[in-house]
C-alpha positions as CSV (number, residue, x, y, z in Angstrom):
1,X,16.6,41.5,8.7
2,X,13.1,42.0,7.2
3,X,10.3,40.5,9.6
4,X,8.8,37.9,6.7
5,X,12.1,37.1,5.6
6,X,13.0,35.7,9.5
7,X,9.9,34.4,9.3
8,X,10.2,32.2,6.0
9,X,13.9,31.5,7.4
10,X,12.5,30.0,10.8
11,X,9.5,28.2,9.2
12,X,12.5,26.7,6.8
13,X,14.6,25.7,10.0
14,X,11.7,23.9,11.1
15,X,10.5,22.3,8.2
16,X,14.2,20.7,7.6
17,X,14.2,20.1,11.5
18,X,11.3,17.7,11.6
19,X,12.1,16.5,8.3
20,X,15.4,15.2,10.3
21,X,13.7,14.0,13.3
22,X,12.0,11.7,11.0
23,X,14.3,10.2,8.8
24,X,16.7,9.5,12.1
25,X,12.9,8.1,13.9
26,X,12.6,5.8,10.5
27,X,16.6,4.4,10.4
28,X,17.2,4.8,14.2
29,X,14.7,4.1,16.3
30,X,11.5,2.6,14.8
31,X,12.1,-0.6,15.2
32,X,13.3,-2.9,11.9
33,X,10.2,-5.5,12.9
34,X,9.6,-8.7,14.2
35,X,10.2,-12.1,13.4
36,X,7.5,-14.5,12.7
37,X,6.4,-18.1,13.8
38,X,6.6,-19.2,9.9
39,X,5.0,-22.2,11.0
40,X,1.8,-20.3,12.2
41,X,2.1,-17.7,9.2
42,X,4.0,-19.6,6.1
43,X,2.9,-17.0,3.3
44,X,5.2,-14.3,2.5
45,X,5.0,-11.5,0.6
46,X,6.4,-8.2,-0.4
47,X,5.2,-4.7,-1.4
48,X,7.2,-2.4,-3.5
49,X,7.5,0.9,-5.0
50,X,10.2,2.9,-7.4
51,X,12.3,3.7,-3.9
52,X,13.4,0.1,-4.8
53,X,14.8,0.5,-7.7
54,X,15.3,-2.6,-10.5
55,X,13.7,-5.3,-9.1
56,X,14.8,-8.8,-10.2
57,X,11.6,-10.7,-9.6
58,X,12.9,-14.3,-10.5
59,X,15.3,-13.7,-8.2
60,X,12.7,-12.3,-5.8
61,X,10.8,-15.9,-6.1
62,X,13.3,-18.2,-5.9
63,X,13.8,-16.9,-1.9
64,X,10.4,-18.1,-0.9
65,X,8.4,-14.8,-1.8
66,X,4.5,-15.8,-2.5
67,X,2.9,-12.7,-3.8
68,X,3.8,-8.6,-4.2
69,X,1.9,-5.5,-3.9
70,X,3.2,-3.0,-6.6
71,X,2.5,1.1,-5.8
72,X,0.7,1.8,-8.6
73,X,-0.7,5.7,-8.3
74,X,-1.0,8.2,-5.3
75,X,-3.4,11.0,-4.9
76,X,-5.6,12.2,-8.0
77,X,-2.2,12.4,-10.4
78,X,0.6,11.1,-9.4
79,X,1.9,7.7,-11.0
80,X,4.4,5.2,-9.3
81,X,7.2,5.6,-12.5
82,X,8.3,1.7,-11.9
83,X,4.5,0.5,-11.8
84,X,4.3,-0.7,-15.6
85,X,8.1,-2.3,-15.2
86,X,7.3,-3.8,-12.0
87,X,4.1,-5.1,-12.8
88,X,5.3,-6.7,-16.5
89,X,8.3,-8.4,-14.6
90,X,6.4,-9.8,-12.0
91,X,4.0,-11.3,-13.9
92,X,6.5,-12.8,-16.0
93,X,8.1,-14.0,-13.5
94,X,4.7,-16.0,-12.3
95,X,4.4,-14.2,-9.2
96,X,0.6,-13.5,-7.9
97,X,0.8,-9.6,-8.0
98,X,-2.2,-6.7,-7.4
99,X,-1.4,-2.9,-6.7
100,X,-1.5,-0.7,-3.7
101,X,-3.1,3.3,-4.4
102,X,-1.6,6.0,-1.5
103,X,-4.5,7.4,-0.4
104,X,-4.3,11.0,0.3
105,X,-6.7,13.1,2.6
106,X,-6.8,16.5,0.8
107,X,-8.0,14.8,-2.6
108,X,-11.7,13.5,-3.4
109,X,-11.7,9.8,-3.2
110,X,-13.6,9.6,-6.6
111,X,-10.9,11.5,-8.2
112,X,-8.1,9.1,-6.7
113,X,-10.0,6.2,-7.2
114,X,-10.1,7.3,-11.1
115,X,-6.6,7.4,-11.1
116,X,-5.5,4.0,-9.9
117,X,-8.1,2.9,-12.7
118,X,-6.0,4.4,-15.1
119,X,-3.1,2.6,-14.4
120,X,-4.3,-0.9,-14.2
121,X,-6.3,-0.5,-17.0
122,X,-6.4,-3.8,-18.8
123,X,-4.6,-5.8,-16.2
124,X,-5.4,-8.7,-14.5
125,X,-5.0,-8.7,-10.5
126,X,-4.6,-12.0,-8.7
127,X,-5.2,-10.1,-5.3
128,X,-7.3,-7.5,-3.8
129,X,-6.9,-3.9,-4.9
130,X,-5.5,-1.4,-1.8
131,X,-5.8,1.5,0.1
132,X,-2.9,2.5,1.6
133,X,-4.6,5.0,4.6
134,X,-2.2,6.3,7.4
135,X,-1.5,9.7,8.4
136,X,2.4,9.7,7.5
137,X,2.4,11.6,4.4
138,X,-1.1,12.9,5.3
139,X,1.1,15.7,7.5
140,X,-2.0,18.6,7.1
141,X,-4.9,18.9,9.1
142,X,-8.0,17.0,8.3
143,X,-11.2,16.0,9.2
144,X,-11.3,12.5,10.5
145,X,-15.1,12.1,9.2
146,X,-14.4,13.7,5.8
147,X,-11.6,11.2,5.5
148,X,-13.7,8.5,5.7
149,X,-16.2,9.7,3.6
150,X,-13.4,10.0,0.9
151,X,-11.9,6.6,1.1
152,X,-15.7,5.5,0.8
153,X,-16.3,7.3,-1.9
154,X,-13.1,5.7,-3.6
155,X,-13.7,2.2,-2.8
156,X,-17.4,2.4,-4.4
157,X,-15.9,3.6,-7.3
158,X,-13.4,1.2,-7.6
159,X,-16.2,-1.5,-6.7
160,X,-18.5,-0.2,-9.4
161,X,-16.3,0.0,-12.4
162,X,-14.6,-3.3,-11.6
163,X,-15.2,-6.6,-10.0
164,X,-12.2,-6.5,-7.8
165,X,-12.4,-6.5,-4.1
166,X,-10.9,-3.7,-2.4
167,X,-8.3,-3.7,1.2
168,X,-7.6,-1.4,3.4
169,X,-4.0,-0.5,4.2
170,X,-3.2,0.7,7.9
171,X,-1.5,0.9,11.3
172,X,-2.9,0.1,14.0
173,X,-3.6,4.1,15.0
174,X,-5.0,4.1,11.7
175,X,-7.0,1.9,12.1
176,X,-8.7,2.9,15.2
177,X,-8.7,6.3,13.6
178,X,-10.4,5.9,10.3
179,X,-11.4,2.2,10.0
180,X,-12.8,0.8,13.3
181,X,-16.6,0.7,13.0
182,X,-16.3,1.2,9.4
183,X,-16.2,-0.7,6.4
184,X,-17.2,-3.5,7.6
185,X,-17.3,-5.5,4.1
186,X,-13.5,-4.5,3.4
187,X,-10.6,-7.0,4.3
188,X,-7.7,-4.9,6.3
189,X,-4.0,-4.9,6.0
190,X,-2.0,-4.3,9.4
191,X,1.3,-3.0,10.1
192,X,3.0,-3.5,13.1
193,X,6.5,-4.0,14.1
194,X,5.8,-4.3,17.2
195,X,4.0,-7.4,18.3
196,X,1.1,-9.4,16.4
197,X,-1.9,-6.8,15.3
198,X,-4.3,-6.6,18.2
199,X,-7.3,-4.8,16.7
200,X,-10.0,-6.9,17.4
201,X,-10.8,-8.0,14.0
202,X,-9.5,-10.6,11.6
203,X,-7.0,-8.8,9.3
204,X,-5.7,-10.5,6.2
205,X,-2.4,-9.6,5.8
206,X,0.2,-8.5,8.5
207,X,2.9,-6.2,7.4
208,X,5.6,-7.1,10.1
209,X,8.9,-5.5,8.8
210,X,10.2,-2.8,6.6
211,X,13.4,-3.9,6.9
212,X,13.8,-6.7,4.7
213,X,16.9,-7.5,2.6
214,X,16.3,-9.7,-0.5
215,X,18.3,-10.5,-3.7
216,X,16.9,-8.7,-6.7
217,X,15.5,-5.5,-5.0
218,X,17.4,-2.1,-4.2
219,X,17.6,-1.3,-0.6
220,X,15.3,-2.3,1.9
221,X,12.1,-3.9,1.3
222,X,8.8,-4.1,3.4
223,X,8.1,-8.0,4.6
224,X,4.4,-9.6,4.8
225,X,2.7,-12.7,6.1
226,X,-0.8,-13.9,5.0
227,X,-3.4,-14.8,7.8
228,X,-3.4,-18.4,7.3
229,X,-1.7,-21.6,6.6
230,X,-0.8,-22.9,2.7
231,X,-4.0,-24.1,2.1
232,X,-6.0,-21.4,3.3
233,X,-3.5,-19.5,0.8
234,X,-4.4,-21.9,-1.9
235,X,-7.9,-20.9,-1.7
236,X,-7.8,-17.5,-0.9
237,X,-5.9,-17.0,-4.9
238,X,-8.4,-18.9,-6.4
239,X,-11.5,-17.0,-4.4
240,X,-9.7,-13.7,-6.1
241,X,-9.7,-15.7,-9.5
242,X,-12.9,-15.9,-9.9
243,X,-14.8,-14.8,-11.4
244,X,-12.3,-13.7,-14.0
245,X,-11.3,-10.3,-13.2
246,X,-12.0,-7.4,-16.2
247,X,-10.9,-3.6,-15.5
248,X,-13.4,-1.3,-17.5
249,X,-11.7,0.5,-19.7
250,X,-12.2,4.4,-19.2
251,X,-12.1,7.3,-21.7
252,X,-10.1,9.5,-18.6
253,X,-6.5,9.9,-20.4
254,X,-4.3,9.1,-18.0
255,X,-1.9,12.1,-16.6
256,X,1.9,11.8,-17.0
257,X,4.2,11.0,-14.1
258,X,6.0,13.2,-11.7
């Protein structure tokens, strides 16, 4: 056999190897997440994507959901192909909804930033905008400092050209990676299905399972609590409602879908 051809055929083995490993890490052995003290934490919410399909978002309410984070865009180009359905439905449906951006290392945070812009372009967000940072699908090498820089560079963008606030998406390794000692003026998202986030900081949303089975959404669903009790709730929607939240439009046409 030709030495590049056993090459590419090992490297292919290897790729399909790990590719295995995870899938049977994500179904078998990550664990399926906890279950909260709803008295402490009675705010749920859910955040979606296209992996779950057509989502019946009346249906979604009616089982005690309180808000959704729709994927929106990823990278510099790539657009959730469900983000206009999802977001239409759910705000018929009276849902509080914002949308969640994938942040990807290897891409200028400007440049992603100007993306997610396209696609809420003239749409109103009830919650903060997000940045989804972790490392899973980030599988290259990278510069921890650069990173930073670039999801910096991205929030002041999205900061400038609108008057939304803008959250921070992580683990808990993520966060000590890329967000401890930074952005200090940014609220944080947690996941952990472990135990209740112990970073040291106030985090505003817990993602505590992405497990979740609900009427009215394809397959499994990831599960959220807010930081606070109903009223706190209450007053954290209206702090996001005003003042009344205008996207700039922007002459970038906006890239087609993949």
């Amino acid at each position: 056999m030709n030495k590049s051809i056993l090459i590419k055929t090992i490297l292919t083995i290897l790729i399909f190897s790990i590719i295995g490993i995870y899938i049977a890490y994500r179904v078998y052995l990550q664990p399926d997440g906890i279950d909260i003290n709803k008295s402490k934490y009675p705010v749920t919410g859910i955040d979606i994507s296209k992996h779950n399909g057509k989502v019946d978002f009346k249906q979604i309410r009616k089982q005690n959901i309180d808000f959704v984070y729709i994927k929106a865009t990823e990278g510099g180009d790539y657009n959730d192909i469900n983000f206009e359905t999802n977001y239409r439905n759910a705000v018929l449906s009276g849902l509080p909804v914002s949308a969640y951006h994938f942040f990807t290392f290897k891409v200028e945070g400007k440049k992603q930033a100007e993306n997610l812009l396209r696609a809420i372009k003239g749409k109103h967000m009830d919650l903060p905008l997000v940045l989804d940072v972790e490392e899973w699908g980030n599988s290259e090498e990278f510069e921890e400092l650069k990173v930073i820089a670039e999801i910096q560079s991205c929030i002041d963008e999205l900061e400038e050209k609108t008057d939304l606030r803008v959250m921070i998406y992580t683990n808990e390794n993520g966060y000590r990676k890329f967000v401890k000692r930074n952005f200090e003026g940014n609220e944080l998202w947690i996941c952990s299905f472990n135990s209740e986030p112990k970073i040291g900081k106030k985090w505003t949303f817990w993602q505590h399972s992405h497990k979740g089975k609900l009427i009215g959404t394809e397959g499994l669903v990831d599960i959220n609590t807010f930081n606070g009790n109903r009223e706190e709730w209450n007053n954290y929607l209206k702090s996001n409602k005003e003042p009344e939240k205008q996207i700039i439009p922007m002459s970038v046409k906006k890239k087609s879908s993949r």
